[in-house]
C-alpha positions in Angstrom: 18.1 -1.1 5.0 18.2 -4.0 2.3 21.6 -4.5 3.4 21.2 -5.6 6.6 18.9 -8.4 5.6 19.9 -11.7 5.7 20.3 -12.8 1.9 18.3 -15.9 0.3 17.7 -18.2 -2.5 13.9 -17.7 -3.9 12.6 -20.4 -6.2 9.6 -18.4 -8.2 7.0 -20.7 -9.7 7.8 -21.8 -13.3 4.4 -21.2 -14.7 4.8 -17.0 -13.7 5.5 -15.2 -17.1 7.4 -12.7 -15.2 9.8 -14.6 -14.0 12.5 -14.5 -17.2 11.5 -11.2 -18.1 14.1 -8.6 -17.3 12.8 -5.6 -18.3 9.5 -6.1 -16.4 11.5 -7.6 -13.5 13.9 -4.5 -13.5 11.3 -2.0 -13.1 9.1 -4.0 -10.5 12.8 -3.5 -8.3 12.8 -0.3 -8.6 9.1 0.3 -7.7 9.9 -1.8 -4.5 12.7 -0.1 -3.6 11.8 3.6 -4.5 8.5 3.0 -1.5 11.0 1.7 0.9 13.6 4.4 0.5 11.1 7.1 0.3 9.6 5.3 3.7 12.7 5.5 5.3 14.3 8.7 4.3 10.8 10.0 5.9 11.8 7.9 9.5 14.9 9.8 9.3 13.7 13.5 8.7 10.7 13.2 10.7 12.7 13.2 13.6 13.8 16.9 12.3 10.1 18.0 14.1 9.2 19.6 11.1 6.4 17.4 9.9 3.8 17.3 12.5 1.0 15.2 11.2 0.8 11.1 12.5 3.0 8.9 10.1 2.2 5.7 9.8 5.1 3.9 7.8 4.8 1.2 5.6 8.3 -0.9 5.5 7.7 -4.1 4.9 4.9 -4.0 3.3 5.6 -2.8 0.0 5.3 -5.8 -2.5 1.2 -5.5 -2.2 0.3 -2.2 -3.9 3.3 -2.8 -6.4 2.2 -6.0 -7.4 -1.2 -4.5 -7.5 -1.4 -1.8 -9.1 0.8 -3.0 -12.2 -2.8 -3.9 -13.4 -4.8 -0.7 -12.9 -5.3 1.8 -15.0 -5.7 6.4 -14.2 -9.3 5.3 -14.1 -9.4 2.8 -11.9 -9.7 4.3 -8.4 -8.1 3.8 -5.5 -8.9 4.2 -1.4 -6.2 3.9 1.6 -6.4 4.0 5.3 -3.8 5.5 7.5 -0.7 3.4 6.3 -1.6 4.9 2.8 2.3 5.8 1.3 2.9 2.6 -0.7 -0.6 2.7 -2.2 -0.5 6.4 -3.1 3.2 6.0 -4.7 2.3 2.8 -6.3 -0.7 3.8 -7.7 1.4 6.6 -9.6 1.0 9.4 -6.8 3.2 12.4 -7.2 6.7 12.0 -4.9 7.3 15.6 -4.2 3.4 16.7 -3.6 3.2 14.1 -1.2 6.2 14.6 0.6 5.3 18.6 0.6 1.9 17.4 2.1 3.7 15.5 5.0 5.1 18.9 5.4 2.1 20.6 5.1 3.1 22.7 2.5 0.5 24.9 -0.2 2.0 22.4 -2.8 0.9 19.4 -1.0 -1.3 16.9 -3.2 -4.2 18.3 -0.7 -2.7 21.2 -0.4 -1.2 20.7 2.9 -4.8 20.4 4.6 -4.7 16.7 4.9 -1.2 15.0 6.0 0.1 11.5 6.7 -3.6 10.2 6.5 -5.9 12.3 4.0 -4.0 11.9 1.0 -6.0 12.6 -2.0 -4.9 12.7 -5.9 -7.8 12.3 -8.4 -5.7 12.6 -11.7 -3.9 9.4 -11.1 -7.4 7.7 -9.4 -6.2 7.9 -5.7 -9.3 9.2 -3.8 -8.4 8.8 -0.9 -7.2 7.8 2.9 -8.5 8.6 6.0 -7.7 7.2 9.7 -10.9 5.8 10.6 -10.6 2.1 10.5 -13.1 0.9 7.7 -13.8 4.8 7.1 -13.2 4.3 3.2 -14.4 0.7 3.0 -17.8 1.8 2.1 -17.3 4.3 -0.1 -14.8 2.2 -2.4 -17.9 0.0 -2.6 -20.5 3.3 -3.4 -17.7 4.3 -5.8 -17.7 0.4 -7.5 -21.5 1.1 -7.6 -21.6 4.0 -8.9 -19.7 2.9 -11.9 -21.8 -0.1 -12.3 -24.7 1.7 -12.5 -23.1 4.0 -15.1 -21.4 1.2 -16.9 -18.3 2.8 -16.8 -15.5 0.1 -17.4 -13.6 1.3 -13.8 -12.7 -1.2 -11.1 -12.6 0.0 -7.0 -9.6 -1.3 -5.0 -10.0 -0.4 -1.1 -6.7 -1.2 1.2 -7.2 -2.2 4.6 -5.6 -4.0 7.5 -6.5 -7.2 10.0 -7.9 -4.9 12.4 -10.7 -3.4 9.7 -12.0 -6.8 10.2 -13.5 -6.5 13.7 -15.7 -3.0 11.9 -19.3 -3.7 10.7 -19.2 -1.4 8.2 -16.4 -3.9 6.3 -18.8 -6.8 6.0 -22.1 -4.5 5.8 -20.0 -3.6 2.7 -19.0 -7.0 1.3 -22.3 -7.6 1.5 -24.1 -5.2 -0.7 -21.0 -5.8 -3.1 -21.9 -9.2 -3.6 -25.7 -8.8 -3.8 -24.7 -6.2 -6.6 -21.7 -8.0 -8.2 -19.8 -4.6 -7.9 -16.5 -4.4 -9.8 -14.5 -3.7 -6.3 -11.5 -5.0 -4.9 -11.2 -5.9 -1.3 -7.6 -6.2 -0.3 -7.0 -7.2 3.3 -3.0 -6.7 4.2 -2.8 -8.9 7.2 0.1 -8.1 9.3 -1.3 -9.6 12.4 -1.3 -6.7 14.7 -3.6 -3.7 15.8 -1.4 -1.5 17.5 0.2 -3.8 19.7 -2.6 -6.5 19.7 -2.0 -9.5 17.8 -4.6 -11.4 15.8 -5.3 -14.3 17.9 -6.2 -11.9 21.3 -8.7 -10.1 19.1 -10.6 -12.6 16.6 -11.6 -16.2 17.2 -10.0 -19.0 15.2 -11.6 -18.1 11.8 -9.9 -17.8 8.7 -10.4 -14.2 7.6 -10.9 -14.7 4.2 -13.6 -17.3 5.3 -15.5 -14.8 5.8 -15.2 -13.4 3.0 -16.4 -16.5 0.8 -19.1 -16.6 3.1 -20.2 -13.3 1.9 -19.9 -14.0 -1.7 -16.9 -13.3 -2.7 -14.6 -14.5 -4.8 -11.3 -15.2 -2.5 -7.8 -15.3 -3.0 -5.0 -15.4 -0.6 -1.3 -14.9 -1.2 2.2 -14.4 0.6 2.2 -10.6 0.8 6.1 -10.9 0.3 6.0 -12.1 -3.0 5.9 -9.5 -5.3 5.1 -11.6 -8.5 2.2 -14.0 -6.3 0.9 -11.3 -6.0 0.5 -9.4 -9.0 -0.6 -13.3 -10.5 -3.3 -12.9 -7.9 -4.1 -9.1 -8.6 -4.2 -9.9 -12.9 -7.4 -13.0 -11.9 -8.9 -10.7 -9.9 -8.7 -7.3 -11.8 -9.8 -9.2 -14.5 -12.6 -11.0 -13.4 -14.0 -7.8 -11.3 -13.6 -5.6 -15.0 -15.6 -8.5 -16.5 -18.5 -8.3 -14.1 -17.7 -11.6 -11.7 -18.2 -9.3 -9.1 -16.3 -8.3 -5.9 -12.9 -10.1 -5.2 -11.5 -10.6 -1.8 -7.6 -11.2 -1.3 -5.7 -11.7 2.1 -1.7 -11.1 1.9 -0.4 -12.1 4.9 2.8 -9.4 5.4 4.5 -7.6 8.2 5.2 -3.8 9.7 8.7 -3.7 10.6 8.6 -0.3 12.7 6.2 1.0 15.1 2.4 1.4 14.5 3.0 4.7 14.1 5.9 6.2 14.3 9.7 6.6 12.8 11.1 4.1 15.3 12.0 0.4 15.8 9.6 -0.7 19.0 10.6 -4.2 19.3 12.0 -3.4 22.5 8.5 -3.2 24.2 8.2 -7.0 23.6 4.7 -7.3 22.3 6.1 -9.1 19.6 7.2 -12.4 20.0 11.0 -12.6 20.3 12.6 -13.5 16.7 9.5 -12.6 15.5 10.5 -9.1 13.6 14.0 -10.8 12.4 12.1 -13.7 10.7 10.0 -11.4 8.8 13.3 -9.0 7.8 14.9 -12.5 6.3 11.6 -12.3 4.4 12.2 -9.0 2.8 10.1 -8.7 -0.7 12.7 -6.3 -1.9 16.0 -8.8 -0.8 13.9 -11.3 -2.1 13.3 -10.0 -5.4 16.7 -8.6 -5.8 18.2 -12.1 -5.3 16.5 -13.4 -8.1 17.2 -11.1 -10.9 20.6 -11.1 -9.5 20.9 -14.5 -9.8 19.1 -15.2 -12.5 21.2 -12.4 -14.4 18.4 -10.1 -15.4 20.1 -7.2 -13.8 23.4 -6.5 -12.4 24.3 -5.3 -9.4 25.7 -2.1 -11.0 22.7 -1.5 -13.0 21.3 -2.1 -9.4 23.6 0.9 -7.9 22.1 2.9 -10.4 18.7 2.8 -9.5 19.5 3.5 -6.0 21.4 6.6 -6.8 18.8 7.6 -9.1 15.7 7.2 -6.5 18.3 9.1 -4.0 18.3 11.9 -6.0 14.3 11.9 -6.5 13.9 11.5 -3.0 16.8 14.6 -2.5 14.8 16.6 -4.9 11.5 16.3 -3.7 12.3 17.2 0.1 14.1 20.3 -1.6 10.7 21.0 -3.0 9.1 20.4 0.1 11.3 22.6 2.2 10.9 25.3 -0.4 7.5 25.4 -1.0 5.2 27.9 0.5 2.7 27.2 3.5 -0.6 27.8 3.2 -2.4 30.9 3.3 -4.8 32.2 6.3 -6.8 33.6 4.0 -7.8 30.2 2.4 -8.6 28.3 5.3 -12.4 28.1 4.1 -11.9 27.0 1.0 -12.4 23.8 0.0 -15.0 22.9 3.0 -18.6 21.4 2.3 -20.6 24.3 4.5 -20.0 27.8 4.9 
């Protein structure tokens, strides 16, 4: 919870037109914080056994698909992996099919077939998320080409971790993306870890997104904390990928506060540096938003109180809708498959 994070002063850059604007500001807050309350309500009722599926939780990490997607469109497209909730509610994902589909529920957004990791919702341009590490790196890139080759003014944005590094697929793709200068972004959300293996154990000392130049593309790296870096960074690159400058690469360096995968707090099995998890919760993109428009006036901290009672109630209302919803029926257990 926000309020158990140690507060801080936050000096944003001057030259960010964002910075003074309250309105803008106000709503980035409550995109922040509606992903991490959602995220945590579901640590809380998964414990309930009723949702089944593998969760992979994204607290933490919520100021990169907010700060994102402020600059796509319903026809730009999306693709996830299996830490896919803050990309799918960012991206303007429906709260109550997604929670039913946790619950694998008929009024899922995939209809309760899919889960956690498979969620799908094409009228807002999220394809997709699968668990397979890299599994929808190359068909972000297909889907950039595709829409190249069709001139159809749509940009590809394809989420993926640190670990999706160490898969040939990512860099066959980066590849044919800049030998085709496809409109696709590649957006690597480097929390340092693979399960419980940090970065140095697994790569040699290589700047990531060194390797990404060295593919062709154009590279940008951020602090994946910083909700207005980042949608800076996110606005260049958009831009210059709608404008046929071809792929663009950017690196956020952020951090998972709970468990791979899981409701819990595993800081007790010591993988992790000591201090390590408390540095990055005095980091918090939310706190450290909040503090600003606080002090800067743009918001008070009633207007503040509001919003959390108003994303309560969403959240209340959608896990009503969830519990009430049907499951799915026997009888359509075949549809929807590619072979009979």
């Amino acid at each position: 919870m926000i309020k158990n994070v140690v507060s801080m002063t936050t000096q944003y850059p001057c030259n960010n037109s964002l910075v003074s604007d309250g309105s803008a500001l106000t709503d980035i807050f409550r995109r922040l914080l509606r992903i991490r309350r959602i995220e945590e309500a579901i640590a809380v009722r998964y414990l309930e056994w009723n949702m089944r599926c593998p969760m992979h939780l994204s607290i933490g990490q919520e100021a990169i698909p907010v700060g994102i997607s402020m600059h796509l469109t319903d026809k730009d497209h999306v693709f996830s992996s299996h830490r896919s909730h803050g990309h799918y509610l960012a991206k303007g994902g429906d709260l109550k099919g997604m929670v039913a589909e946790l619950y694998g529920k008929e009024t899922g957004c995939c209809g309760g077939r899919g889960g956690s990791m498979h969620l799908v919702d094409l009228k807002v341009g999220f394809i997709g998320s699968t668990p397979i590490v890299g599994g929808t790196v190359p068909l972000a890139v297909g889907n950039a080409w595709s829409a190249s080759l069709k001139n159809i003014d749509r940009v590809s944005v394809i989420y993926f971790g640190d670990g999706c590094f160490e898969e040939g697929v990512l860099h066959e793709s980066m590849n044919f993306a800049s030998l085709y200068k496809l409109p696709v972004i590649f957006v690597c959300e480097n929390n340092g870890y693979s399960v419980y293996t940090q970065l140095k154990e697994r790569q040699p000392n290589r700047k990531i997104s060194g390797i990404a130049k060295s593919h062709g593309l154009s590279v940008h790296k951020g602090d994946g904390n910083d909700v207005l870096g980042i949608a800076s960074i996110a606005d260049k690159a958009i831009n210059s990928a709608r404008n046929g400058e071809g792929p663009q690469f950017l690196e956020f360096q952020t951090y998972r506060w709970l468990e791979h995968c899981g409701p819990n707090d595993d800081d007790d099995l010591e993988y992790r540096p000591r201090r390590e998890l408390l540095t990055w919760k005095n980091k918090c993109p939310i706190e450290r938003l909040k503090t600003h428009i606080v002090e800067q006036c743009l918001v008070t901290e009633q207007q503040i109180d509001l919003i959390e009672h108003d994303i309560k109630t969403e959240i209340s209302n959608a896990f009503e809708f969830a519990s009430n919803s049907p499951e799915p029926s026997p009888a359509q257990m075949r549809n929807h498959i590619y072979a009979s």
